[in-house]
C-alpha positions as CSV (number, residue, x, y, z in Angstrom):
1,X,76.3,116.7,119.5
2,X,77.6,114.4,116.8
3,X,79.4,111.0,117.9
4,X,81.7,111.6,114.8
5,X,85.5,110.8,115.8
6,X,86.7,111.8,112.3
7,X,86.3,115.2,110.5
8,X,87.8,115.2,107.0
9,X,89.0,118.5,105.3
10,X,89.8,117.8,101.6
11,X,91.8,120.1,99.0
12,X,93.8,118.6,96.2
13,X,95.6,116.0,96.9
14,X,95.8,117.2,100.6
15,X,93.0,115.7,103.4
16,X,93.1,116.6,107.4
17,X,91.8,114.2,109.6
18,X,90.6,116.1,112.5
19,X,90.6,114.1,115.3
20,X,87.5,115.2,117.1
21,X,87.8,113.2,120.2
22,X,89.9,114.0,123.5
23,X,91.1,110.4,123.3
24,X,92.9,107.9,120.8
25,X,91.6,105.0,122.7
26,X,90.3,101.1,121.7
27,X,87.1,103.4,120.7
28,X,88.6,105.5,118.4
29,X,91.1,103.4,117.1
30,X,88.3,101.5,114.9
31,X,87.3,105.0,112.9
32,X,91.0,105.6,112.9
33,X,91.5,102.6,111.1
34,X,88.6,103.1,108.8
35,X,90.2,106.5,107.9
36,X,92.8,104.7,106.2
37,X,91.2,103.7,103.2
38,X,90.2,107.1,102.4
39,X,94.0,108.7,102.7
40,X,95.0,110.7,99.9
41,X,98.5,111.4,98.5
42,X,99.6,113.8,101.7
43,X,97.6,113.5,104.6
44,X,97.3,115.1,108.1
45,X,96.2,114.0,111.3
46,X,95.1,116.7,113.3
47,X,95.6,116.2,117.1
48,X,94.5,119.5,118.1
49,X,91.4,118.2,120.4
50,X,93.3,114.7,122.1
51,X,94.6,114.8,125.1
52,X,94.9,111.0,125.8
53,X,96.5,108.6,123.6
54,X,96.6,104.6,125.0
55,X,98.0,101.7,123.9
56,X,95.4,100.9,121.4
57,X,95.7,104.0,120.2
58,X,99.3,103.8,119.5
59,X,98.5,100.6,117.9
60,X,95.9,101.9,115.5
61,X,98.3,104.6,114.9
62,X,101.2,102.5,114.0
63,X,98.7,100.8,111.6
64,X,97.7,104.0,110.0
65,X,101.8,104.7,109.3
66,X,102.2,101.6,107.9
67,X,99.4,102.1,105.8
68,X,100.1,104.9,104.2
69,X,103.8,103.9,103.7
70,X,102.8,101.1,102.0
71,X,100.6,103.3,99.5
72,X,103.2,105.7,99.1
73,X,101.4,108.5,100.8
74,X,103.0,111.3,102.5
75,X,101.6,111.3,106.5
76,X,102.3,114.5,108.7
77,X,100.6,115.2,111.8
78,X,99.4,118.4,113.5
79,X,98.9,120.0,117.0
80,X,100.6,116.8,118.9
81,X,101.1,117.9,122.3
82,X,104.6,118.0,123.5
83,X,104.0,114.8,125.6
84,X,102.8,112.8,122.7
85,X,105.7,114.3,120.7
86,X,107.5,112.2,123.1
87,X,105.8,109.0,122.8
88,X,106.1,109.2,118.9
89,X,109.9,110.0,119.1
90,X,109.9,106.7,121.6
91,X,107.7,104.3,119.3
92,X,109.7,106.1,115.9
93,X,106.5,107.2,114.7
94,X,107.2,110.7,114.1
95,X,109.6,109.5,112.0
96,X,107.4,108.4,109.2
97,X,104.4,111.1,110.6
98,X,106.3,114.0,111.0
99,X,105.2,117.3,112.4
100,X,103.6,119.9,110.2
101,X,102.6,123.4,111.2
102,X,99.1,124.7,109.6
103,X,100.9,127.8,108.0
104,X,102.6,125.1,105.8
105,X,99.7,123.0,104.7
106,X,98.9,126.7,103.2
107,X,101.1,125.9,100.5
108,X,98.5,123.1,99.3
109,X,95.2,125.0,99.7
């Protein structure tokens, strides 16, 4: 079993972070952070496996927006579980990582 926290998909200028752990935790958050510097122009986080997102998470998160804002990336995420839809509505991160189904990062492949 691999300890890997971070699979990358890459095609044009799209990546997907797949998030391979059930939790965006203080452990996570470092190989979150490290995913930054290897964004390209539209990326997607890809929550499909978490089911547990803490503080530092949220922090490491809100790092990752900023980030990519600065860089003028494009950020979407993907699979977010309706509860963490909520949490990202309350902190305004969806706002600047908005939703995106997998049917429409078909257009980029």
């Amino acid at each position: 079993m691999s300890n890997e926290v971070i699979r990358r998909e890459e095609f044009g200028d799209v990546v997907v972070l797949h998030i391979t752990t059930n939790s965006v935790d203080a452990m996570s958050a470092a190989a979150i952070e490290a995913a930054c510097s290897a964004m390209r122009p539209i990326t997607v986080l890809d929550f499909a496996n978490v089911a547990f997102i803490n503080s530092a998470g949220i922090s490491a998160l809100l790092k990752f927006v900023v980030t990519a804002r600065k860089s003028g990336y494009k950020l979407f995420a993907m699979h977010v579980s309706p509860h963490h839809q909520k949490i990202f509505k309350m902190v305004e991160m969806s706002r600047f990582m908005p939703p995106i189904e997998e049917r429409e990062l078909a257009a980029y492949r």
